[in-house]
Biopython code that builds the backbone (N, CA, C, O; Angstrom):
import numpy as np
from Bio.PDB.StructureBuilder import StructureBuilder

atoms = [
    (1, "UNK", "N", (0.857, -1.159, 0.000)),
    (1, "UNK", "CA", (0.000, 0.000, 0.000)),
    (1, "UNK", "C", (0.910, 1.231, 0.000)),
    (1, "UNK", "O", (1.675, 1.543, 0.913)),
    (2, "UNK", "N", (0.706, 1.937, -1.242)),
    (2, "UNK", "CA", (1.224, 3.634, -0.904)),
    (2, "UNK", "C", (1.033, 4.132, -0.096)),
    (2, "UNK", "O", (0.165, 3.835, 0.725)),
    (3, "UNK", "N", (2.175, 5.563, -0.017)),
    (3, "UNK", "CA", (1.685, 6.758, 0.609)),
    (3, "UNK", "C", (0.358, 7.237, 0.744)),
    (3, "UNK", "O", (-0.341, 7.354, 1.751)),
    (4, "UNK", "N", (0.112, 7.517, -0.551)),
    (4, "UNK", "CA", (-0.948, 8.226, -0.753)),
    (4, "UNK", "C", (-2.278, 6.953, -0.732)),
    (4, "UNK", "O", (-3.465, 6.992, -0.411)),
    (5, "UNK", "N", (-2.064, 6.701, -0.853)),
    (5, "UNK", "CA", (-3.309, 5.319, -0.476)),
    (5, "UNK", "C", (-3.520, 5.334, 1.378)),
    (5, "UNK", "O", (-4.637, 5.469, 1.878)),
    (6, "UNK", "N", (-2.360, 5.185, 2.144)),
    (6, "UNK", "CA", (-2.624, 5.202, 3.267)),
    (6, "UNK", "C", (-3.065, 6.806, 4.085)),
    (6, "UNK", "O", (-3.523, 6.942, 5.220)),
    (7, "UNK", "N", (-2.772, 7.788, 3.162)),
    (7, "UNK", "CA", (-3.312, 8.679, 3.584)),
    (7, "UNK", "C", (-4.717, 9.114, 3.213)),
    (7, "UNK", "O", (-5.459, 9.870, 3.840)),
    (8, "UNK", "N", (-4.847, 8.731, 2.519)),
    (8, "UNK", "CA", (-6.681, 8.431, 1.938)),
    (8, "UNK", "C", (-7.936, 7.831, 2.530)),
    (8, "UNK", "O", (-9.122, 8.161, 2.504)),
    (9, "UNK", "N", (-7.068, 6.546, 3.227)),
    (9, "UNK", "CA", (-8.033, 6.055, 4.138)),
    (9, "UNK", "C", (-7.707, 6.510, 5.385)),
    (9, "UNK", "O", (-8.617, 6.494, 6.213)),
    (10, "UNK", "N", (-6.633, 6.913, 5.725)),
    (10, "UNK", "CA", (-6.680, 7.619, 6.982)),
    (10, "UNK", "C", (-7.885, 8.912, 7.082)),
    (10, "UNK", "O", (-8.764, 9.025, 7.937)),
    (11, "UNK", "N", (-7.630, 9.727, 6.035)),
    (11, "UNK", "CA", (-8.826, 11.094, 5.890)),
    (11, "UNK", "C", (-10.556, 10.327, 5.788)),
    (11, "UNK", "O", (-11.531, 10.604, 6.486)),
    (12, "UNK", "N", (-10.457, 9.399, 4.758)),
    (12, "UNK", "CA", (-11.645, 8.968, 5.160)),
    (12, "UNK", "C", (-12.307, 8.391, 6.143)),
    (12, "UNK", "O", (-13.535, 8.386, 6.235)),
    (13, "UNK", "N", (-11.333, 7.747, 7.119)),
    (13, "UNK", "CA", (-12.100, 7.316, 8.474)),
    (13, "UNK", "C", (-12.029, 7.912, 9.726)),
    (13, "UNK", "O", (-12.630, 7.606, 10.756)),
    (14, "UNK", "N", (-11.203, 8.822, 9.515)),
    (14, "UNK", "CA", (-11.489, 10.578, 10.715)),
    (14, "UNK", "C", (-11.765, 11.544, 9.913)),
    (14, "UNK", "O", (-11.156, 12.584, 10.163)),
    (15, "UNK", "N", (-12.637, 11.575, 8.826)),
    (15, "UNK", "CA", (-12.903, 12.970, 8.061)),
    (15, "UNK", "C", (-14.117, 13.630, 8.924)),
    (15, "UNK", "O", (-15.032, 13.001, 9.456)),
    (16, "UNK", "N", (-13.923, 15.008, 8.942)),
    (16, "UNK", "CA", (-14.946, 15.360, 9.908)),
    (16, "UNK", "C", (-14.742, 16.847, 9.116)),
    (16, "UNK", "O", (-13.904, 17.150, 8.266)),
    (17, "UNK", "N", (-15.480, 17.399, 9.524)),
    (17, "UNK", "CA", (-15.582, 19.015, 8.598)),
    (17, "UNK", "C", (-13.989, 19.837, 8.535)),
    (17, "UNK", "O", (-13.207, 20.188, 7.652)),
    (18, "UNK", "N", (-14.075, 19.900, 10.276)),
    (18, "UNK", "CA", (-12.844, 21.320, 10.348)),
    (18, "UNK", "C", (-11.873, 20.322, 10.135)),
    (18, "UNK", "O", (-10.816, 20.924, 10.325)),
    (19, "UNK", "N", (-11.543, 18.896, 9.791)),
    (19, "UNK", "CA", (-10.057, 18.452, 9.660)),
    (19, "UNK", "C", (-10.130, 18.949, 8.414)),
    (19, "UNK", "O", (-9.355, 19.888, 8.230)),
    (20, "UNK", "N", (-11.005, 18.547, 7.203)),
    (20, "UNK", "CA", (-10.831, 18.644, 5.706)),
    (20, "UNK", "C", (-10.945, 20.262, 5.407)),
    (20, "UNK", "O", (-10.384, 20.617, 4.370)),
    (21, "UNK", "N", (-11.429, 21.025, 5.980)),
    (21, "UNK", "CA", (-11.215, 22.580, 5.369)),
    (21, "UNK", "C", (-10.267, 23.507, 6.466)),
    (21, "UNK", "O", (-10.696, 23.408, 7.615)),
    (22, "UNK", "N", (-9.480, 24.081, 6.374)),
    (22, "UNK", "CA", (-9.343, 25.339, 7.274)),
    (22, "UNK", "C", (-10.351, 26.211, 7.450)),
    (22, "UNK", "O", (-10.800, 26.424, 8.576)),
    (23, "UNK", "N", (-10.779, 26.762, 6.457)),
    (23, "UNK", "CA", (-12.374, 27.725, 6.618)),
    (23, "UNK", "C", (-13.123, 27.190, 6.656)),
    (23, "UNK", "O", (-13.680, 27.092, 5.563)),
    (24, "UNK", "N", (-13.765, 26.442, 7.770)),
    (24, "UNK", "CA", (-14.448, 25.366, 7.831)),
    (24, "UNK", "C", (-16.033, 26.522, 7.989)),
    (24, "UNK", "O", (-17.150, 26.286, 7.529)),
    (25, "UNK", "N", (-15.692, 27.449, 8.595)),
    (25, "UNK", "CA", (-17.052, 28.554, 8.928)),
    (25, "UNK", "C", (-17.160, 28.999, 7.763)),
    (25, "UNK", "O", (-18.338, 29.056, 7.411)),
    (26, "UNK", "N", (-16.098, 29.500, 6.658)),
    (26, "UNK", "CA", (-16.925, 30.048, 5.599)),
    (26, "UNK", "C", (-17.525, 29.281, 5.026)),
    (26, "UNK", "O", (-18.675, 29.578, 4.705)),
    (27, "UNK", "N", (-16.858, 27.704, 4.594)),
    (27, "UNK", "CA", (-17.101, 27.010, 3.826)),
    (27, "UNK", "C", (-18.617, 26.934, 4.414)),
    (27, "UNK", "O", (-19.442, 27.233, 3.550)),
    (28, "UNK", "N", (-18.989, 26.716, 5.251)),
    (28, "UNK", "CA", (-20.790, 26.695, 5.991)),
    (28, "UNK", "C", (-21.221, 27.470, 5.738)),
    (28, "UNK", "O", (-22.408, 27.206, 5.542)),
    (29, "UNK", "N", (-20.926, 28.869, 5.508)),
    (29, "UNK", "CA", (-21.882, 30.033, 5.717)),
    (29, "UNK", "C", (-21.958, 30.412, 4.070)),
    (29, "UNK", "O", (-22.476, 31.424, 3.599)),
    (30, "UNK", "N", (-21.395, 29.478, 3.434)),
    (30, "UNK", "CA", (-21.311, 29.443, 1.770)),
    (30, "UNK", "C", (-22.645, 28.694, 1.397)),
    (30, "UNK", "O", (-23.656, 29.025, 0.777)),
    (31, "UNK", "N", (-22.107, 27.225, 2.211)),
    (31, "UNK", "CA", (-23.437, 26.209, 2.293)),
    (31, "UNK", "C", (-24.719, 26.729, 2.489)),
    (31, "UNK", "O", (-25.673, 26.358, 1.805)),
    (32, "UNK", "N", (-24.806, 27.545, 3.355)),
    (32, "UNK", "CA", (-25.940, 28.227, 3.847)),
    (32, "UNK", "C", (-26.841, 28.927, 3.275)),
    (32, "UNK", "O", (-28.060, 28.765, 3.340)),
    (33, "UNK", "N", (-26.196, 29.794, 2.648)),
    (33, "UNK", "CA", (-26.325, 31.019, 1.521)),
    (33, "UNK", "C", (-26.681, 30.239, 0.331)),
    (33, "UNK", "O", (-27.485, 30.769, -0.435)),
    (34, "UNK", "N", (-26.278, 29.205, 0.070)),
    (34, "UNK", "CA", (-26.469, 28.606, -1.248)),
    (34, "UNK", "C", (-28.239, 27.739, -0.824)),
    (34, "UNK", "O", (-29.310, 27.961, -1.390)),
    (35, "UNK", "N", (-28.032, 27.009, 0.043)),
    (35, "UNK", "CA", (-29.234, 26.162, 0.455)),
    (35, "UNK", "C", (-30.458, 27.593, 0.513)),
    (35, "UNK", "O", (-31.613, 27.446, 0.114)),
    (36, "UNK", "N", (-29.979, 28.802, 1.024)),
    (36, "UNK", "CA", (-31.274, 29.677, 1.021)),
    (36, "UNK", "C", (-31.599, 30.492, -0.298)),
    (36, "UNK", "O", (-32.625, 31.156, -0.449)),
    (37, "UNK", "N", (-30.675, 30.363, -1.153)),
    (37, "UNK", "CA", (-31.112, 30.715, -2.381)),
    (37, "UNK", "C", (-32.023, 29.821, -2.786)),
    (37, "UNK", "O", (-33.247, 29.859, -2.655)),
    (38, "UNK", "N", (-31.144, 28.782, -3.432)),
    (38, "UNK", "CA", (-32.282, 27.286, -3.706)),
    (38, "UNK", "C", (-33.893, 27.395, -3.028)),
    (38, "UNK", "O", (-34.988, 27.284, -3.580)),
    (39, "UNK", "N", (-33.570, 27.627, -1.767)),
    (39, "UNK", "CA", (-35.234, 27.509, -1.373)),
    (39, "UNK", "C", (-36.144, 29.080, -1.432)),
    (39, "UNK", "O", (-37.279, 28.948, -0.972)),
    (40, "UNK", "N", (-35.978, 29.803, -1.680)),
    (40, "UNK", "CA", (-35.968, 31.622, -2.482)),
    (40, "UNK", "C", (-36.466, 31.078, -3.186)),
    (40, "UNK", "O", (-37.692, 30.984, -3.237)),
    (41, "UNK", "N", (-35.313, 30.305, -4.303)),
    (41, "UNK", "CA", (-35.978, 30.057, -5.973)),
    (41, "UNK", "C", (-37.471, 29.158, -5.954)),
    (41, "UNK", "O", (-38.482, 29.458, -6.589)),
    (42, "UNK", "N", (-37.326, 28.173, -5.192)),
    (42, "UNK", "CA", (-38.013, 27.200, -5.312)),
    (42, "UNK", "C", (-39.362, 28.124, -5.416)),
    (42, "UNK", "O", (-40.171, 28.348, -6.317)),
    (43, "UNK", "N", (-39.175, 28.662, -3.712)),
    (43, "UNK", "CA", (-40.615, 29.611, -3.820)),
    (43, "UNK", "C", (-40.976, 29.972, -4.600)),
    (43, "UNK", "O", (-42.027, 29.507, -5.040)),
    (44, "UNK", "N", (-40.322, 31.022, -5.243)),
    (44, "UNK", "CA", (-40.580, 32.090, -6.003)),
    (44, "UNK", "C", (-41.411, 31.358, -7.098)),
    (44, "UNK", "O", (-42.537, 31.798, -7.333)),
    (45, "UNK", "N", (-40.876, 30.098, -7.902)),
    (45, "UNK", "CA", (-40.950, 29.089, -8.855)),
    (45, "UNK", "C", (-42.647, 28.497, -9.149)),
    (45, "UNK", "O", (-43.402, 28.362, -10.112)),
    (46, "UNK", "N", (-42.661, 28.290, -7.837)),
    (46, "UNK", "CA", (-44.316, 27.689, -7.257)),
    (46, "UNK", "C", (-45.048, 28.679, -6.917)),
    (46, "UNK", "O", (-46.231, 28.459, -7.173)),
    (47, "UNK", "N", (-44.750, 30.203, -6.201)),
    (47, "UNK", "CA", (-45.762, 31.192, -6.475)),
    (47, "UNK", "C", (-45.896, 31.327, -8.182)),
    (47, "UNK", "O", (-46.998, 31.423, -8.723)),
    (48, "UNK", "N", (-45.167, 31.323, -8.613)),
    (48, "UNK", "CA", (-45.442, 32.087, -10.041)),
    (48, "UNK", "C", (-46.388, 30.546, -10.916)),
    (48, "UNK", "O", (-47.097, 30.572, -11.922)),
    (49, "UNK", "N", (-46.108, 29.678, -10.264)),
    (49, "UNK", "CA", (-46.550, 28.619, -11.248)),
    (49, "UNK", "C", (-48.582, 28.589, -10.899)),
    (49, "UNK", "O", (-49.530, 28.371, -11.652)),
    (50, "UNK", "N", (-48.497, 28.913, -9.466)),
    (50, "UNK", "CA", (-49.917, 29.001, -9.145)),
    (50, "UNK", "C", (-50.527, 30.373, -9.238)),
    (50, "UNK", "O", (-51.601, 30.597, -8.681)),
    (51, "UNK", "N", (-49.753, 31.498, -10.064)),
    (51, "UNK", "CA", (-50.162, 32.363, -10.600)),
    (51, "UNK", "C", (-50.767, 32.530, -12.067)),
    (51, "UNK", "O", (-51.688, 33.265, -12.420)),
    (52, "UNK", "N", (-50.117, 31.784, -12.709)),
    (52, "UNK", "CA", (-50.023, 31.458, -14.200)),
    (52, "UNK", "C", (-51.459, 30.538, -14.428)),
    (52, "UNK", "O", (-52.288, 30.705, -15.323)),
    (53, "UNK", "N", (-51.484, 29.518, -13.335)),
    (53, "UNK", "CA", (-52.670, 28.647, -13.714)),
    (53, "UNK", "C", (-53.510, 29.364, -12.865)),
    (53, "UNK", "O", (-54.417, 28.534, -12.800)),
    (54, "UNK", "N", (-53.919, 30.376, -12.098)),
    (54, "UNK", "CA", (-55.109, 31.129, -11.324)),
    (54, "UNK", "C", (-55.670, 32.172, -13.061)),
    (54, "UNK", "O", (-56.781, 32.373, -13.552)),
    (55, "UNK", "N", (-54.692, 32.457, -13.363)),
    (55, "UNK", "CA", (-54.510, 33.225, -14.874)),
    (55, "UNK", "C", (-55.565, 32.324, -15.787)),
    (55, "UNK", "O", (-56.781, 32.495, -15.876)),
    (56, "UNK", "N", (-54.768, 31.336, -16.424)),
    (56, "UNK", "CA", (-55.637, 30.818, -17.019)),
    (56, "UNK", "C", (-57.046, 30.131, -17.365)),
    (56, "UNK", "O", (-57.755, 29.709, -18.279)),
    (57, "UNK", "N", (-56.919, 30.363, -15.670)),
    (57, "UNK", "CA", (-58.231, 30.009, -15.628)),
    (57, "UNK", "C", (-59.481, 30.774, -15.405)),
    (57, "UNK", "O", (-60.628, 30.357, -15.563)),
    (58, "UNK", "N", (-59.067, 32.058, -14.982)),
    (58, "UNK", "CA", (-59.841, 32.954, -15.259)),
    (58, "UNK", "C", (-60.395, 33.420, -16.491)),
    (58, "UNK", "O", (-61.528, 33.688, -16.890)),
    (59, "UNK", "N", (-58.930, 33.436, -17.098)),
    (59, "UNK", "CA", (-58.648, 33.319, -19.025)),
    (59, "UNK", "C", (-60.168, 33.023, -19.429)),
    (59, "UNK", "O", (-61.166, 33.642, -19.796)),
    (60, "UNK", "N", (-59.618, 31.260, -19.049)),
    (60, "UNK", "CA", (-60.897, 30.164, -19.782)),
    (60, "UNK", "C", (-62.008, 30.603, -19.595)),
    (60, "UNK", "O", (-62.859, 30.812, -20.460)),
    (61, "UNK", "N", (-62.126, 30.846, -18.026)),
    (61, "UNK", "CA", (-63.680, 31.193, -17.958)),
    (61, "UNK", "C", (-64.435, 32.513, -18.507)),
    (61, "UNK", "O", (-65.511, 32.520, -19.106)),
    (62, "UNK", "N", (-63.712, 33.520, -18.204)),
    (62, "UNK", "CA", (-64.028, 34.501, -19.370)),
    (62, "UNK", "C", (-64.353, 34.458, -20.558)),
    (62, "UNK", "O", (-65.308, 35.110, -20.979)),
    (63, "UNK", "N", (-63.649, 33.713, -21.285)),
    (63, "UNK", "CA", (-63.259, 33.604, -22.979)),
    (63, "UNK", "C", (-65.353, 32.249, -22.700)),
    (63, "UNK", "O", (-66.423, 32.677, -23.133)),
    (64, "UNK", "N", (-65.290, 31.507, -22.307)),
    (64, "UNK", "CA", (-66.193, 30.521, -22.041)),
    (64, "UNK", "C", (-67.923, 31.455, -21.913)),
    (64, "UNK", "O", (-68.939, 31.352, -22.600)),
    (65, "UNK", "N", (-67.543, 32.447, -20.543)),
    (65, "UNK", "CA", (-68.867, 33.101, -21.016)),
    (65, "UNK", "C", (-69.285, 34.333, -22.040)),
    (65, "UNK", "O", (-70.393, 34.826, -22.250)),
    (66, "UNK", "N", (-68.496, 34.523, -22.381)),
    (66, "UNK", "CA", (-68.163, 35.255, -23.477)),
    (66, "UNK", "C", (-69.136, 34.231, -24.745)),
    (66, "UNK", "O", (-70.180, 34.528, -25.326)),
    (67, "UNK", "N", (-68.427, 33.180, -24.824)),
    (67, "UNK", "CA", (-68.967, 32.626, -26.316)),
    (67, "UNK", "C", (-70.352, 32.323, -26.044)),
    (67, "UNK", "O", (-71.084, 32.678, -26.968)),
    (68, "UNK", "N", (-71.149, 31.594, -24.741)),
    (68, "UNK", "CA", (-71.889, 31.167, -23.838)),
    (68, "UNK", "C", (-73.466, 32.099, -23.750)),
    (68, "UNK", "O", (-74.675, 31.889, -23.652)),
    (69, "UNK", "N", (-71.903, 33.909, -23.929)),
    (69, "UNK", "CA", (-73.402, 34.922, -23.830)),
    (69, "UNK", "C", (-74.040, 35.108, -25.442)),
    (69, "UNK", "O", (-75.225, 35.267, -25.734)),
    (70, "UNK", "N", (-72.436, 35.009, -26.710)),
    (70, "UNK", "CA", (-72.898, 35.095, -27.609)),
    (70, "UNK", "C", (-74.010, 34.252, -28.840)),
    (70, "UNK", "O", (-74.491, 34.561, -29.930)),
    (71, "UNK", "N", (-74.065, 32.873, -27.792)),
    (71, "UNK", "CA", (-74.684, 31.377, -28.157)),
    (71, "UNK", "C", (-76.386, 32.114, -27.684)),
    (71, "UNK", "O", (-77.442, 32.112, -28.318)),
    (72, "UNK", "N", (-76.143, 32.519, -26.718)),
    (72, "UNK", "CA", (-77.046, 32.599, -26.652)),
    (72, "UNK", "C", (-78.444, 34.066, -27.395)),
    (72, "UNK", "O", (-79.668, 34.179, -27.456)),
    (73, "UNK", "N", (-77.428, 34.733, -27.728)),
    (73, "UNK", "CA", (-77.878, 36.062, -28.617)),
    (73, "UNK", "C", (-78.018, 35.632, -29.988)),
    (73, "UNK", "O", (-78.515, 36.469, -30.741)),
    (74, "UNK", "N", (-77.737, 34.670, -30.416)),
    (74, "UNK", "CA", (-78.150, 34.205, -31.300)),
    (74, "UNK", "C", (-79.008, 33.329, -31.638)),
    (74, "UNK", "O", (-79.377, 33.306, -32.812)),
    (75, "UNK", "N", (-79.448, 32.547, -30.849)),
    (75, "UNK", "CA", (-80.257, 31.658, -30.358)),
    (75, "UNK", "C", (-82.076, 32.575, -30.048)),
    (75, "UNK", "O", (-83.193, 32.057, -30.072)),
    (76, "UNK", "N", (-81.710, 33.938, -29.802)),
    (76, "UNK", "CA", (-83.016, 34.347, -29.152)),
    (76, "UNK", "C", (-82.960, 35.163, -30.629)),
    (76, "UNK", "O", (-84.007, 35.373, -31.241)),
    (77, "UNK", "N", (-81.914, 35.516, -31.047)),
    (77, "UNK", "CA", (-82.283, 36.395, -32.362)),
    (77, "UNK", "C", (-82.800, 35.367, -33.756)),
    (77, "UNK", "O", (-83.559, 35.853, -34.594)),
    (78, "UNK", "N", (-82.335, 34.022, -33.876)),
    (78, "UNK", "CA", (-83.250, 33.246, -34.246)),
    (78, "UNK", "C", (-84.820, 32.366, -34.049)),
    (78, "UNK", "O", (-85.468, 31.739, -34.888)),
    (79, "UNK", "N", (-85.015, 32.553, -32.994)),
    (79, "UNK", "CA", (-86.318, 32.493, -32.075)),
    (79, "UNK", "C", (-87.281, 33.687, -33.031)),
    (79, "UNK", "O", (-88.290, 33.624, -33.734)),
    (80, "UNK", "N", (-86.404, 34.677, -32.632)),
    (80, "UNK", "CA", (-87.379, 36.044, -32.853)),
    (80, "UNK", "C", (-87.464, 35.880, -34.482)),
    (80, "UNK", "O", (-88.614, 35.907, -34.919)),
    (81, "UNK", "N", (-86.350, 35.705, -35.507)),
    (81, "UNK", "CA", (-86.461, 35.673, -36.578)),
    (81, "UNK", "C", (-87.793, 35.065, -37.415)),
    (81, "UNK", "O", (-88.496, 35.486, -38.333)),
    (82, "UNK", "N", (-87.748, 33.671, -36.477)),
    (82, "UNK", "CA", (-88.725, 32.324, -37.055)),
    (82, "UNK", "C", (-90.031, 32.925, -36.467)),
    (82, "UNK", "O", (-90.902, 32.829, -37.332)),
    (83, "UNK", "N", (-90.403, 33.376, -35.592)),
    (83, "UNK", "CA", (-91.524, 33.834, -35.105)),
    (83, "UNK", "C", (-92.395, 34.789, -35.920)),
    (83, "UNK", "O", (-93.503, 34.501, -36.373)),
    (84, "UNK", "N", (-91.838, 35.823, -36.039)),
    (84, "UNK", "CA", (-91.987, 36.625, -37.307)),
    (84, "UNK", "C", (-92.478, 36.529, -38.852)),
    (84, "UNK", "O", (-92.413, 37.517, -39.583)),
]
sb = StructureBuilder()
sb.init_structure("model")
sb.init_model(0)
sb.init_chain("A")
sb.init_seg("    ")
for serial, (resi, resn, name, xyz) in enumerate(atoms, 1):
    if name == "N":
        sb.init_residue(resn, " ", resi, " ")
    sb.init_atom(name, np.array(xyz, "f"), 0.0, 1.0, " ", f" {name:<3s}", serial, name[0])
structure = sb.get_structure()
């Protein structure tokens, strides 16, 4: 077994944070900062996604009575036509 082989498994079976970094606090407060972006985005991601479909569906239903009112203006303006 090498050097470097025996120092490998030595680090891997006492590896613990502050042996493997000197800036063991920045390296965390990096971690940190990064994990609270990620969950920022996430939010942000899923408000906007249940914005988009509150949207469209208002969209639909609009556009729906819209055609719904015009079905039916035609419907009474043929009524009235045939009556006549």
């Amino acid at each position: 077994m090498g050097k470097h082989e025996i120092r490998l498994r030595r680090q891997r079976m006492a590896a613990r944070g502050s042996d493997r970094f000197r800036n063991y606090s920045a390296v965390m407060k990096q971690h940190g900062e990064g994990k609270r972006i990620k969950l920022i985005t996430r939010i942000f991601t899923f408000i906007f996604l249940i914005i988009a479909l509150i949207l469209v569906f208002v969209v639909v239903s609009r556009w729906e009575k819209k055609q719904t009112g015009s079905e039916q203006k035609t419907s009474q303006i043929e009524i009235v036509q045939t009556a006549s």
